[in-house]
C-alpha positions in Angstrom: 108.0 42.5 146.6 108.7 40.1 143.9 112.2 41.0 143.3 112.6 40.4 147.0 111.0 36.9 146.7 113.2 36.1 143.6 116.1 37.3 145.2 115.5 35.0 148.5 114.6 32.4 146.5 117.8 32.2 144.6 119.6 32.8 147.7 117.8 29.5 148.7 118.3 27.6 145.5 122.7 28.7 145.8 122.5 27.5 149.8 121.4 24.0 148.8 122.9 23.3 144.7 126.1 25.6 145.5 125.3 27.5 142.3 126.1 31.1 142.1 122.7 32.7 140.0 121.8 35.4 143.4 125.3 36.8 142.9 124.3 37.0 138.7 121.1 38.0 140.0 122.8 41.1 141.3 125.5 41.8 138.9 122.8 42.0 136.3 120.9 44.4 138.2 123.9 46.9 138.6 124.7 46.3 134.7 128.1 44.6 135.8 129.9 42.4 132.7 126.9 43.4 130.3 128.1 42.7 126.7 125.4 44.3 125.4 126.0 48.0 126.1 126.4 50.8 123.7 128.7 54.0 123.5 129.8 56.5 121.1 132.4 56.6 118.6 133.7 59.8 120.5 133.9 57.1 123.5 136.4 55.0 124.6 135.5 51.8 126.6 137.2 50.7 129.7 137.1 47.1 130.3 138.1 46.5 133.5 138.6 42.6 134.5 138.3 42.5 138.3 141.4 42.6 140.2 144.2 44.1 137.6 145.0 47.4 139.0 141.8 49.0 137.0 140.2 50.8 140.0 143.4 53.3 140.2 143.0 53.7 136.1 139.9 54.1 136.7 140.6 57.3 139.4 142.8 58.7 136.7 140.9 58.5 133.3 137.7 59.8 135.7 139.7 63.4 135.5 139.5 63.6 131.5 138.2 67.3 131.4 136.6 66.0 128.1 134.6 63.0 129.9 135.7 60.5 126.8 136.0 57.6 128.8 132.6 54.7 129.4 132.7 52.4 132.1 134.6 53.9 134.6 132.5 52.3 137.2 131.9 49.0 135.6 132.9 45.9 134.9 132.1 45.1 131.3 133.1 43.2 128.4 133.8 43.9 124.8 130.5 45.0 123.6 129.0 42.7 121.1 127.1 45.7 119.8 130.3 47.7 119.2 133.2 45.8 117.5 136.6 47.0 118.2 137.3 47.5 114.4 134.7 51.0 114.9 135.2 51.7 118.4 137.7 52.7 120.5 138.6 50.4 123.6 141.2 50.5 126.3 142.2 48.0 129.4 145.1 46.3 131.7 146.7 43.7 131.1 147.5 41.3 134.3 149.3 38.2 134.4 146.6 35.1 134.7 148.1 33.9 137.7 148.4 37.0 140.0 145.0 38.2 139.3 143.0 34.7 140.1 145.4 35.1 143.6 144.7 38.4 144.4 140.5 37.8 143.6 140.7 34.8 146.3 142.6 36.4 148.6 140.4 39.7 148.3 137.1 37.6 148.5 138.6 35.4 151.7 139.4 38.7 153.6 135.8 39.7 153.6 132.7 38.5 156.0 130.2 35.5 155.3 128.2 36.8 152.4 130.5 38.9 150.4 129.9 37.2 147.0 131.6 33.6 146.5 132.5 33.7 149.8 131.2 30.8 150.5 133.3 29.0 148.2 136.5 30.7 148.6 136.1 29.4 152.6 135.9 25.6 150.8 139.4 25.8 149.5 141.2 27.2 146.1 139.9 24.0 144.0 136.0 24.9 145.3 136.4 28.7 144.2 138.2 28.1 141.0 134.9 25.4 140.2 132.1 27.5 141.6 133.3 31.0 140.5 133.3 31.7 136.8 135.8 34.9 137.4 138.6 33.2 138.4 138.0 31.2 135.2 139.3 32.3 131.8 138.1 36.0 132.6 140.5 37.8 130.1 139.0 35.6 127.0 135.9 36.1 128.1 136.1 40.0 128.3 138.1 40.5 125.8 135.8 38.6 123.3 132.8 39.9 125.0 131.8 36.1 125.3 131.3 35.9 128.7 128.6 33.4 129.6 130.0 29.9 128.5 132.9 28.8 129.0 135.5 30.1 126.8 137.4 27.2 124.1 140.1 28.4 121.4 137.6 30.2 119.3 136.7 32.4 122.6 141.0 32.6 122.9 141.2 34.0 118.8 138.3 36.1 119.3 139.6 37.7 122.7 143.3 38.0 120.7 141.8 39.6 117.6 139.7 42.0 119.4 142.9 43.0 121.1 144.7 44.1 117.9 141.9 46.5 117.8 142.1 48.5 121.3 143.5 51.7 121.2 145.7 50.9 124.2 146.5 47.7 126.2 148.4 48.8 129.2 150.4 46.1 130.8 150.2 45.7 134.6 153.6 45.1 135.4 154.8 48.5 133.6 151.9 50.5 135.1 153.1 53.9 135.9 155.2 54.2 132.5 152.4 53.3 130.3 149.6 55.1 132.2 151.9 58.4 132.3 152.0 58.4 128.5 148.4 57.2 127.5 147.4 60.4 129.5 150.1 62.6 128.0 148.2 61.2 124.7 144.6 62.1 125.9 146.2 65.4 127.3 144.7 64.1 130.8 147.1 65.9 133.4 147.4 64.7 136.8 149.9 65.1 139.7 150.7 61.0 140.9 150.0 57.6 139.5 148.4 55.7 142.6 148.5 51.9 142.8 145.2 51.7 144.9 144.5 47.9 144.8 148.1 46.7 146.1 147.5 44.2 149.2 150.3 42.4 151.0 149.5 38.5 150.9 151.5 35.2 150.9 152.3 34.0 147.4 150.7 30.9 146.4 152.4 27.6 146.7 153.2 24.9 144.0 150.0 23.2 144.0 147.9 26.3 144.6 150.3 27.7 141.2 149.2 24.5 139.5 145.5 24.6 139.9 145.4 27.9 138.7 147.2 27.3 135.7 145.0 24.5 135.4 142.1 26.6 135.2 143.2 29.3 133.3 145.1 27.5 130.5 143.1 29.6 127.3 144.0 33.0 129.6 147.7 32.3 130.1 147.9 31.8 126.8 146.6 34.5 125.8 148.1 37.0 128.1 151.4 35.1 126.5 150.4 34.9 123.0 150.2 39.1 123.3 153.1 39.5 125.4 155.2 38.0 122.7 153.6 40.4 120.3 154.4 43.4 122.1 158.0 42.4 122.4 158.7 41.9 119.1 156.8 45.6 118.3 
């Protein structure tokens, strides 16, 4: 009874100050981008940033005979309980851009009361301010700060962290890199399936710019480690 009441209430509370803490309400409660989980050193993490191909990873890693891999069904952080320096973490790597895109367009395609809905129906500029997703997710999951808003400590913490993961799998060269990182973990399987692919108008030069706007500390980022891996 009084999680229904809460839950109402906050549903009240979004309705009138356009906030967003029913939708945190309810991530909390299904343990989505906790950075305070634990695993084993036998474990490897999956964090999985909304909207980056993870869901088909996901599939694939879920037929490890050996059941190594955490947060298959989750979106988490970094934990802060389990630095990368002792454990072993994994993820896709999406370019900024595309990913906010594809989270907007995914969240516009749905009914009234799918989660930031409400926003996304305002226009580009209202999602981007009222959904903290579409905001500097990859610095905040990869430093497993997630709550405030990330600055260029979040950015080196999030880079750091990433020198540390056992395998950061670029999006763009999906199907090469995912054949070997199973080949490594001896995981066999018989396709590579591309599961969140959705055909959508690109965004124009204004949408592009807001964005980027938004997003400065992830593009760099996603940059900043593009570089790295080049010259590797």
């Amino acid at each position: 009874m009084l999680k229904k009441l809460v839950s109402k209430s906050l549903q009240l509370i979004d309705f009138v100050l356009w906030t967003d803490y029913h939708v945190k309400l309810e991530n909390h409660n299904i343990g989505f981008h906790d950075p305070t989980y634990q695993f084993k050193k036998s474990e490897i993490a999956f964090v999985h940033i909304p909207r980056t191909g993870g869901t088909s990873l996901h599939n694939l890693l879920n037929q490890d005979p050996l059941s190594r891999f955490v947060n298959l069904n989750m979106h988490r952080p970094v934990s802060q309980l389990c630095d990368p320096v002792n454990y072993r973490y994994i993820t896709l790597m999406c370019d900024p851009v595309d990913r906010v895109w594809s989270y907007y367009q995914m969240v516009l395609r749905n009914p009234p009361g799918f989660p930031y809905r409400r926003f996304a129906g305002k226009g580009l500029e209202c999602f981007l301010e009222h959904c903290w997703e579409v905001r500097n997710m990859a610095c905040r999951y990869y430093s497993g700060e997630v709550k405030e808003e990330p600055d260029g400590e979040t950015l080196t913490k999030a880079f750091n962290n990433l020198l540390n993961f056992t395998r950061v799998i670029n999006f763009n060269n999906f199907e090469k890199e995912v054949v070997e990182f199973l080949a490594e973990c001896n995981i066999q399987v018989t396709s590579i399936p591309n599961e969140g692919k959705s055909g959508y108008a690109r965004c124009n030069q204004n949408e592009l710019n807001l964005i980027r706007e938004y997003n400065k500390l992830d593009i760099e980022l996603v940059a900043t480690w593009g570089q790295r891996s080049a010259s590797h």
